[in-house]
C-alpha positions in Angstrom: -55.2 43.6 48.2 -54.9 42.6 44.6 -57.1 43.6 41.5 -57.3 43.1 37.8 -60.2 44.8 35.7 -63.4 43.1 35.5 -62.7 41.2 38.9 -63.6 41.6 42.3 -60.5 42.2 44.7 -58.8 39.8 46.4 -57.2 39.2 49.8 -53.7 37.7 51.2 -54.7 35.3 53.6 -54.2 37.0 57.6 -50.2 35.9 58.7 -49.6 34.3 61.7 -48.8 36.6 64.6 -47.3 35.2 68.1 -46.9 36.8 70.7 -43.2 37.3 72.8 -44.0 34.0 74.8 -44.6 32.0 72.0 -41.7 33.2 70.3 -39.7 32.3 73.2 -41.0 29.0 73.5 -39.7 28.3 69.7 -36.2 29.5 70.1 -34.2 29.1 73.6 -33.2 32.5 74.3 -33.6 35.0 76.8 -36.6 37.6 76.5 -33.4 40.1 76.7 -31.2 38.2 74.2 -34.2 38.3 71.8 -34.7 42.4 72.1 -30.9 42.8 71.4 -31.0 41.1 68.8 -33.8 42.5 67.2 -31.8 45.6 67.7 -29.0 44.8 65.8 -30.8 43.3 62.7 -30.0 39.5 63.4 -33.4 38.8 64.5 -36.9 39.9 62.5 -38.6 42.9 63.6 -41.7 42.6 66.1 -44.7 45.2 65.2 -46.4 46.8 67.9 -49.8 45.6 68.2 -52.6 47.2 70.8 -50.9 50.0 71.7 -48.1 48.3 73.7 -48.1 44.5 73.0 -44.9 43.6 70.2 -45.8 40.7 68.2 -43.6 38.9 65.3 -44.6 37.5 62.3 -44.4 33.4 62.2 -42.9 33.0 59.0 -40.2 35.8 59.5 -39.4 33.5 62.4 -39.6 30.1 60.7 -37.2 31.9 57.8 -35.1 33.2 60.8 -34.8 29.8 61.9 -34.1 28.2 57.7 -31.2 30.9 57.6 -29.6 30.1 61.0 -29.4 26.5 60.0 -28.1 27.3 56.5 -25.8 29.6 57.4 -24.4 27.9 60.8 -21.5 26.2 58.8 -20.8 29.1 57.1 -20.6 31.5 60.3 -18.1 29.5 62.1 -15.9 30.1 58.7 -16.3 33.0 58.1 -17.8 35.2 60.9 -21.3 36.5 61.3 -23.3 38.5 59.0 -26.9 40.3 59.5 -30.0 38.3 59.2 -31.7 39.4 55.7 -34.9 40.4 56.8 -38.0 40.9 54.0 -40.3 43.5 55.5 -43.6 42.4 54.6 -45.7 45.4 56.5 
């Protein structure tokens, strides 16, 4: 929530949430390979939702996916870093 004097607050527009299906359907890894990743900081952090249900943030994921493709050439170079992630909770 934003506000300046005089005006009425404003909201951020809701982010896209997807579930772990849908965010297995948009990169071809194993439900497994995605929690161990996550784990090790090379993949965005899911927030637990409802008690039990993890769900990831779609533009963590489509930045996920800019920084692989940037940094693909660069990996093979020079070895692998961490994924930078920007928590946004």
């Amino acid at each position: 929530m934003t506000t300046t004097t005089d005006e009425a607050p404003t909201y951020e527009a809701p982010r896209k949430m997807l579930s772990i299906e849908e965010v297995l359907k948009l990169v071809p890894i194993s439900r497994t390979t995605l929690f161990r990743l996550e784990r090790e900081g090379r993949f965005p952090e899911g927030r637990v939702v409802g008690g039990r249900g993890k769900a990831w943030f779609a533009d963590d994921i489509a930045r996920w996916q800019q920084h692989l493709s940037k940094t693909r050439v660069r990996r093979v170079q020079a070895g692998a870093g961490r994924f930078p992630i920007k928590n946004s909770a």
